[in-house]
C-alpha positions in Angstrom: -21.7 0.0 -5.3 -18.3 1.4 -6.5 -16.5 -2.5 -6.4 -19.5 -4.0 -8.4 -19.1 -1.6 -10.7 -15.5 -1.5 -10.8 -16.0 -5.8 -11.1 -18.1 -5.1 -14.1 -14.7 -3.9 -15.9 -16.0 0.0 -15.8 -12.6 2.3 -14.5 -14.0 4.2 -11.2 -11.9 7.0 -10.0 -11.6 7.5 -7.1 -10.9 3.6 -7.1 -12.8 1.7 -4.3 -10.7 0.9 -1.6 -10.9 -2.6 1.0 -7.6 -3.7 2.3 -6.9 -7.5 2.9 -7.3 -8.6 6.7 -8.8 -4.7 7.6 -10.4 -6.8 10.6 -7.6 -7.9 12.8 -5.1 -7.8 15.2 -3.7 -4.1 14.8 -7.1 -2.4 15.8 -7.3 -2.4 19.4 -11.3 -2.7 19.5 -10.4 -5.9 17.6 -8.0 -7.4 20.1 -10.6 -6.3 23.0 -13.2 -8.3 21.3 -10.9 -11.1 20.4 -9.7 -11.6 24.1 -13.4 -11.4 25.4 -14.4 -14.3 22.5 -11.6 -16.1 24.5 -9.8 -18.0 21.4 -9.7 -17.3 17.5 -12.3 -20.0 16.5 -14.7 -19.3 19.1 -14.5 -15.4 17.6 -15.0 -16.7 14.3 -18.0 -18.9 15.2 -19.8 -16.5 16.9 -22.1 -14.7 14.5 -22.5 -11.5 16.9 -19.2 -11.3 17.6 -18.1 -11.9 13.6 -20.5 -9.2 12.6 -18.7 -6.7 15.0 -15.5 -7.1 13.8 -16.0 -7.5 10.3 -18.1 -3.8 10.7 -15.4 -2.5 12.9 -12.9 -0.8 9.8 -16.0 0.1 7.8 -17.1 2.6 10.4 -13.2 3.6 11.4 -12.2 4.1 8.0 -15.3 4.1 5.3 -14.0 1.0 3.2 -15.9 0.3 -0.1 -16.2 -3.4 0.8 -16.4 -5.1 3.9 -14.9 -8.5 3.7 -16.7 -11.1 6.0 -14.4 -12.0 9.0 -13.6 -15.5 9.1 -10.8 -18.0 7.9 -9.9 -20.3 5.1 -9.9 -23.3 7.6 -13.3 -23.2 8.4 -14.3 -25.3 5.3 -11.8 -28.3 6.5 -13.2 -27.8 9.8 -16.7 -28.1 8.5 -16.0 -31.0 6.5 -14.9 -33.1 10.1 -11.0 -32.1 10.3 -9.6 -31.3 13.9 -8.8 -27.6 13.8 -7.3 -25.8 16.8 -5.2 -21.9 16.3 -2.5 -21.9 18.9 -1.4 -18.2 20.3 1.5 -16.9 18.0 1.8 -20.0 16.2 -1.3 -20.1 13.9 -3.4 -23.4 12.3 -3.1 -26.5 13.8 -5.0 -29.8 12.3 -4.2 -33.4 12.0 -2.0 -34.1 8.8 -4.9 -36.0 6.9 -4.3 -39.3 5.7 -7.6 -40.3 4.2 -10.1 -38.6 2.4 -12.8 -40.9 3.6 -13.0 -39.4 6.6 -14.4 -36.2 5.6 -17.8 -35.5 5.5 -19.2 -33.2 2.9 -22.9 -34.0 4.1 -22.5 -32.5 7.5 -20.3 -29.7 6.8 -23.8 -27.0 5.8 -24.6 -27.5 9.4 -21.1 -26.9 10.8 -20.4 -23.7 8.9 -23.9 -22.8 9.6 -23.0 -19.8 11.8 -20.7 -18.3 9.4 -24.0 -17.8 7.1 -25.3 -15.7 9.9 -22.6 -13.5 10.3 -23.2 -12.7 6.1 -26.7 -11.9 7.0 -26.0 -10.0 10.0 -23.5 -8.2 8.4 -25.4 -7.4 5.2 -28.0 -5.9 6.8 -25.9 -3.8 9.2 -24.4 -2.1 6.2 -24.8 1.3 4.6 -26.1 0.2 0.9 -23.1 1.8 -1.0 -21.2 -0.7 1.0 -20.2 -4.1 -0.9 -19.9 -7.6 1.5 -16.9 -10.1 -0.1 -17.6 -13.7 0.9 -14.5 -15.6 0.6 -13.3 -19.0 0.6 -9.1 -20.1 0.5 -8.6 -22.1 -2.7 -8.9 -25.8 -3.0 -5.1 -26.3 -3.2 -4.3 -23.5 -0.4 -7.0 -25.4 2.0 -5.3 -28.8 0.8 -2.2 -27.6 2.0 -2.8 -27.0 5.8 -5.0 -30.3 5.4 -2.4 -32.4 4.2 0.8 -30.7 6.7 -1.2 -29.9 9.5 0.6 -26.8 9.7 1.8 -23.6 7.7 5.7 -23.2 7.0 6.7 -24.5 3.4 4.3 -27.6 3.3 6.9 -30.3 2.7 4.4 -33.1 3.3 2.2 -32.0 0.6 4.6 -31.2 -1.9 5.8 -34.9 -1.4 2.3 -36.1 -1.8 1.8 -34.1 -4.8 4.3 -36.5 -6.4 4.5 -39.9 -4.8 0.4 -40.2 -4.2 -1.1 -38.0 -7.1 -3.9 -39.9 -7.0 -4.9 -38.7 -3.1 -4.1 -35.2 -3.9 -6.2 -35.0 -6.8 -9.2 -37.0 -4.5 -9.0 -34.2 -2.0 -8.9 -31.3 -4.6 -12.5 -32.8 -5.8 -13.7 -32.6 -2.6 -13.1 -29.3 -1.9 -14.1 -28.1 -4.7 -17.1 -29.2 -4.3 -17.3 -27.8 -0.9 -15.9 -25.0 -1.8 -19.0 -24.4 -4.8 -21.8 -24.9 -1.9 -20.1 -23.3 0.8 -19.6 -19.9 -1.4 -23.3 -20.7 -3.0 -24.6 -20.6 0.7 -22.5 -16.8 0.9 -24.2 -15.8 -2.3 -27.6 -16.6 -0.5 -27.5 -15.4 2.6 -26.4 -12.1 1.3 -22.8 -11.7 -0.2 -22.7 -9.1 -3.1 -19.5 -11.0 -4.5 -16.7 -13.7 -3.2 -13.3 -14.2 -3.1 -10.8 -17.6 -3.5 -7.8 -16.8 -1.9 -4.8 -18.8 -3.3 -2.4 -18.0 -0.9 0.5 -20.8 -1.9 -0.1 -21.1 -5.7 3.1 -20.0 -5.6 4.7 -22.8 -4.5 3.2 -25.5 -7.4 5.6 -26.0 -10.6 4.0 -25.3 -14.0 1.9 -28.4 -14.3 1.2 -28.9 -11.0 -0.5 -25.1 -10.8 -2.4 -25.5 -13.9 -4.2 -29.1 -12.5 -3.9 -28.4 -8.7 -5.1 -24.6 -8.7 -6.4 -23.1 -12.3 -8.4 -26.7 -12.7 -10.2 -26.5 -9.4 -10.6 -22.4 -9.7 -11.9 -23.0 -13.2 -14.5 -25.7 -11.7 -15.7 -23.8 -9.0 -15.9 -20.3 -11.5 -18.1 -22.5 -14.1 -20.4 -23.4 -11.3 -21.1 -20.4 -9.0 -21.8 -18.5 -12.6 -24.1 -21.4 -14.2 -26.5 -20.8 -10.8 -26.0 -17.0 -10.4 -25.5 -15.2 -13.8 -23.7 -12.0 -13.5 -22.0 -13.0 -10.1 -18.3 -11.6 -9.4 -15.9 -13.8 -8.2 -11.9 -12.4 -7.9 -8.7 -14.5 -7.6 -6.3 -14.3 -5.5 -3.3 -16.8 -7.2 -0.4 -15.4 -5.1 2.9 -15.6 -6.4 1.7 -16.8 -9.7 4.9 -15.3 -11.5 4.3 -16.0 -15.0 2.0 -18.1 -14.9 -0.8 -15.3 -14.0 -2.1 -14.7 -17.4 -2.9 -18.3 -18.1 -5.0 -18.0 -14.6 -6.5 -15.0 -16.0 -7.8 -16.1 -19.2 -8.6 -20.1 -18.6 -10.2 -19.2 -15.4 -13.5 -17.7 -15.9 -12.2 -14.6 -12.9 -13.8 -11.4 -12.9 -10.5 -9.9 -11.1 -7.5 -10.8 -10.1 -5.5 -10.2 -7.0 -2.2 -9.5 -7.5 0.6 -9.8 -4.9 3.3 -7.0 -4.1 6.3 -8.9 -5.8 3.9 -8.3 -9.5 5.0 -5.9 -11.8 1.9 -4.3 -12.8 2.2 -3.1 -16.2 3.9 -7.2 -16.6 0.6 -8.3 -15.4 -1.6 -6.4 -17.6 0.9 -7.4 -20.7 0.2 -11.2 -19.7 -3.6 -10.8 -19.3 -6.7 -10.4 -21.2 -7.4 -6.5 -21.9 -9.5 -5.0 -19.7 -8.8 -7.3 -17.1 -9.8 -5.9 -13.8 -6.9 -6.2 -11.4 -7.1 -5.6 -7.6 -3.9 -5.0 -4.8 -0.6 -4.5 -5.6 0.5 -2.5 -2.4 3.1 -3.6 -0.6 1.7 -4.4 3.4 5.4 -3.3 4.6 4.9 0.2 3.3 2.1 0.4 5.4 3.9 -0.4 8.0 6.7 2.0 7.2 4.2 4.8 6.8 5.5 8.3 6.1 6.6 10.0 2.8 7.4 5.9 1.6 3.8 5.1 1.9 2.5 8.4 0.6 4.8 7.5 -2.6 3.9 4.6 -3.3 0.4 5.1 -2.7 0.3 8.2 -5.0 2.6 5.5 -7.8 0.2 2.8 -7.8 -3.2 4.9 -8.3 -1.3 6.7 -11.4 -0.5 3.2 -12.5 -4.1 2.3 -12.5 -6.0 5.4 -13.2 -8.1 5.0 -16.8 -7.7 1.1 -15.8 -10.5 -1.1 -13.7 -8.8 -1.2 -10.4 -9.7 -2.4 -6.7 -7.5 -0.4 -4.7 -5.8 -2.8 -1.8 -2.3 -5.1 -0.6 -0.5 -7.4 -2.1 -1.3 -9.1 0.8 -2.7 -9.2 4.7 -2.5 -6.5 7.2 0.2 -7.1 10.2 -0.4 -6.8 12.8 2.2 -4.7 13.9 0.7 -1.9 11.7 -0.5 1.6 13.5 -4.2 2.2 12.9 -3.6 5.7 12.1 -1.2 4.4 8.9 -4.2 3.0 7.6 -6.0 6.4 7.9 -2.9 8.1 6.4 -3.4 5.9 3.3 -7.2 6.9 2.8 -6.3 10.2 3.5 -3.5 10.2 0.5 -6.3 8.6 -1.8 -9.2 11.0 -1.0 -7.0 13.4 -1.6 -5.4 12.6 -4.6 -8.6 12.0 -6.3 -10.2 15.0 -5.0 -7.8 17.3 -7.2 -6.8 14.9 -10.0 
């Protein structure tokens, strides 16, 4: 598999290519499915219908890695949180306000069909193929736990400095969640995971290095101490400066980087031979045209002689055309095939 390989730190050119939230909204056999599930949740929980989508841009496009279709929030779920999606206005849960009220012992049996779906989908893929599982980050999952809610998390930003104490209760739990719940991907079939930090970025200094490199570090040590030789990447967006410190105190095989990273900054700040994976902005995708074509073309001369996963710097919209997506295979393939 080109992404193992690439994981390993060995350069691979033509890079392998997966693109962050390929499954989703802007493919219209997506939306189909989606609307026949009848709500978000009920899509994600549904093992049949999970497997489809997540299979759906492999065989449209011929990704390198298929990425297993689900969402951050299913661990808080699993763990007893109330969790709803609302049309057009995203995650919904009740602001928790005591950690006693979750229950780790259950939560195996909640996120039970999500295991299924990683089997399913395993063994519906061509073997060249690599399956991500994935989990959100203790301090990303934290957030929605703690507001309720995306949009800035003022709640736990507050908490983060007037109740320490219950910020740093929850982080232990999911952690620990988080180590089983990407264990159980690992058994039923994932080649390699994912933690997707989505709001490092909005930590100070100290409170990155104990709220998200701590917990990442944790759950790194673990997964590797029971499966020697696993890949795990990072995904610490907007990290700023503090990347390379993520890099090297983390135990990371890869790191994720978002579109507002300056690459060659990134590879100053890390360990050498870091592999790095992303970079692209998602609006040039949008854009399309000669734009993406150039930046495209920029980013793989950036990266060729380096260890590179070729992908965003963050999700796919939704308002992206399908055939963009094609267009920016099509650049690669052909790019590679005469470089």
């Amino acid at each position: 598999m080109k992404l193992l390989k690439v994981l390993q730190g060995e350069p691979v050119w033509p890079p392998p290519v997966w693109l962050m939230r390929q499954a989703g909204r802007y493919l219209p056999e997506y939306r189909a499915l989606r609307e026949q599930a009848g709500d978000f949740l009920s899509l994600c929980l549904n093992p049949e219908f999970a497997t489809e989508v997540t299979l759906q841009p492999i065989r449209r496009y011929g990704f390198d890695a298929a990425i297993l279709f689900s969402d951050i929030l299913i661990l808080p779920m699993a763990l007893g949180q109330g969790l709803s999606f609302a049309q057009g206005e995203g995650p919904v849960l009740p602001p928790l306000g005591d950690v006693a009220v979750l229950d780790s012992a259950s939560a195996p049996g909640r996120y039970a069909p999500v295991l299924e779906t990683v089997r399913l989908v395993r063994a519906a893929l061509p073997a060249e193929t690599a399956l991500i599982g994935f989990a959100g980050g203790p301090a990303t999952v934290a957030c929605y736990m703690l507001d309720g809610k995306g949009g800035g998390f003022p709640r736990t930003r507050v908490l983060a400095y007037e109740n320490p104490g219950f910020v740093a209760a929850l982080l232990d739990i999911l952690a620990e969640a988080t180590i089983a719940y990407l264990q159980a991907q690992l058994d039923a079939g994932a080649d390699c995971v994912m933690l997707f930090e989505s709001w490092a970025g909005i930590f100070p200094p100290e409170q990155f290095r104990s709220f998200v490199i701590a917990p990442t570090r944790r759950i790194v040590a673990a997964l590797k101490t029971k499966n020697p030789g696993v890949k795990i990447i990072g995904f610490p967006r907007l990290s700023g400066l503090l990347i390379g410190e993520y890099a090297r105190t983390t135990g990371v095989d890869a790191v994720g980087l978002d579109s507002v990273t300056d690459l060659p900054a990134a590879v100053a700040a890390c360990p050498d031979g870091m592999v790095f994976q992303g970079n692209l902005d998602p609006l040039v995708l949008k854009v399309g045209g000669p734009a993406l074509d150039e930046a495209v073309l920029r980013l793989l001369g950036q990266c060729r002689g380096r260890p590179h996963i070729f992908n965003l710097g963050h999700g796919i919209t939704p308002d992206v055309p399908p055939e963009h997506v094609m267009r920016l295979m099509n650049v690669i393939r052909d790019a590679c095939s005469v470089s």
